[in-house]
Wavefront OBJ file of the C-alpha trace (Angstrom):
o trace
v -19.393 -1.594 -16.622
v -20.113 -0.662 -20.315
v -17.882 -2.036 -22.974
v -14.890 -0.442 -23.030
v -11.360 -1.236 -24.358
v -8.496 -1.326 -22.426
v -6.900 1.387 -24.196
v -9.632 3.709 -23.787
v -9.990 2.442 -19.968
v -5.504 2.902 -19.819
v -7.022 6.579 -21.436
v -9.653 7.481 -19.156
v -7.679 6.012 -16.133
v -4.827 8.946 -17.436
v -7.380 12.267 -17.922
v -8.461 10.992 -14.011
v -4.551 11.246 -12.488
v -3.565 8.248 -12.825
v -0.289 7.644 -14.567
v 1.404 4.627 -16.197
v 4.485 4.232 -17.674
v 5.006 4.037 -21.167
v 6.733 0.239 -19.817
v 3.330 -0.120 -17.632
v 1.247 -0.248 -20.666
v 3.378 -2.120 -23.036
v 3.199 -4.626 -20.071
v -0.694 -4.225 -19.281
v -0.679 -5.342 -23.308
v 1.737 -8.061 -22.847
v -0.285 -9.789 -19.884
v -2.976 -9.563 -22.036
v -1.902 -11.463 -24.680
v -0.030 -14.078 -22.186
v -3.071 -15.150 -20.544
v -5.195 -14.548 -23.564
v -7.749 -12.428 -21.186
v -10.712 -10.567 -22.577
v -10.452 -6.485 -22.099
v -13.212 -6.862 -19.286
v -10.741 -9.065 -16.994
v -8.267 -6.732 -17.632
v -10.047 -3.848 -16.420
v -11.167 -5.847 -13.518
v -7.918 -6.109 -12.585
v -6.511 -3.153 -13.192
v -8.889 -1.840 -11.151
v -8.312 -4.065 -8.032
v -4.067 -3.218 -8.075
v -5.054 0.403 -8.629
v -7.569 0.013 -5.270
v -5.569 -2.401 -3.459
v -1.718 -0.967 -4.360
v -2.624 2.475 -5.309
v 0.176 2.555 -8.026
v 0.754 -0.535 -10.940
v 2.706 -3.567 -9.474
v 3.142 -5.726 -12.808
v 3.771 -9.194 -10.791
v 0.526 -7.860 -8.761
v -1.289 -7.540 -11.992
v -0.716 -10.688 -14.465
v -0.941 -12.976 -11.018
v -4.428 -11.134 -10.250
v -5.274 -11.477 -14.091
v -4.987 -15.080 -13.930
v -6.876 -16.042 -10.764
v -9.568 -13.977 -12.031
v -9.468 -16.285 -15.241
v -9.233 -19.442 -13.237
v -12.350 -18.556 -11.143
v -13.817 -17.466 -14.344
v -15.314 -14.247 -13.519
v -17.575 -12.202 -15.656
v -17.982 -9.644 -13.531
v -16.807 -6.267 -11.188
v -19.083 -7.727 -8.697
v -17.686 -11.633 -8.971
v -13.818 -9.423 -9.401
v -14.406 -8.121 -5.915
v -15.751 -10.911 -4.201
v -12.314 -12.965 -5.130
v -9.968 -10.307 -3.974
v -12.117 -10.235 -0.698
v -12.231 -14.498 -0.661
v -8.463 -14.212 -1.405
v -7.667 -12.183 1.907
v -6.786 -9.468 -0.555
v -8.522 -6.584 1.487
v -7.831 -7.579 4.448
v -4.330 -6.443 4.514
v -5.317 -2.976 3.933
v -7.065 -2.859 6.884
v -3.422 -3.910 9.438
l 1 2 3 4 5 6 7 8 9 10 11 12 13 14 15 16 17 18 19 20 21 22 23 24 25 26 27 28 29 30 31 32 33 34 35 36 37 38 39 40 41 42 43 44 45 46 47 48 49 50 51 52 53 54 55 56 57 58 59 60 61 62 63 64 65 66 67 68 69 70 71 72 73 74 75 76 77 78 79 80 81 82 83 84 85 86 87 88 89 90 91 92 93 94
């Protein structure tokens, strides 16, 4: 993933369908400065609730933000591999 910000990510996510609340973002900031996450775990996360929940679940999102900080990822790649070592796909396949 290149460097984006959130913001412009929260944009891009918008021009591609996807809608948020003006609450969803202030929140999406707000988690963000809670667990004092970087704008690349953010997006990694965003992106897993969007793929796993297809619509923002804000309890979802800050408790994905912070195992992704505990396991210290870096990456989409290392992002994915937790949701899928946390079970987190398999319930979209019952």
């Amino acid at each position: 993933m290149s460097a984006l910000d959130l913001g412009t990510y929260i944009d891009q996510l918008n021009g591609r369908g996807f809608r948020f609340t003006h609450s969803d973002i202030m929140f999406i900031h707000f988690a963000q400065k809670y667990t004092d996450a970087n704008d690349a775990v953010m997006i990694y996360a965003l992106e897993l609730v969007l793929s796993l929940k297809f619509s923002f679940d804000s309890s979802f999102y800050i408790a994905l933000v912070e195992q992704l900080l505990e396991n210290k990822v870096s990456s989409k790649k290392d992002a994915i591999a937790l949701a899928k070592k946390l079970g987190l796909y398999d319930r979209l396949l019952t």
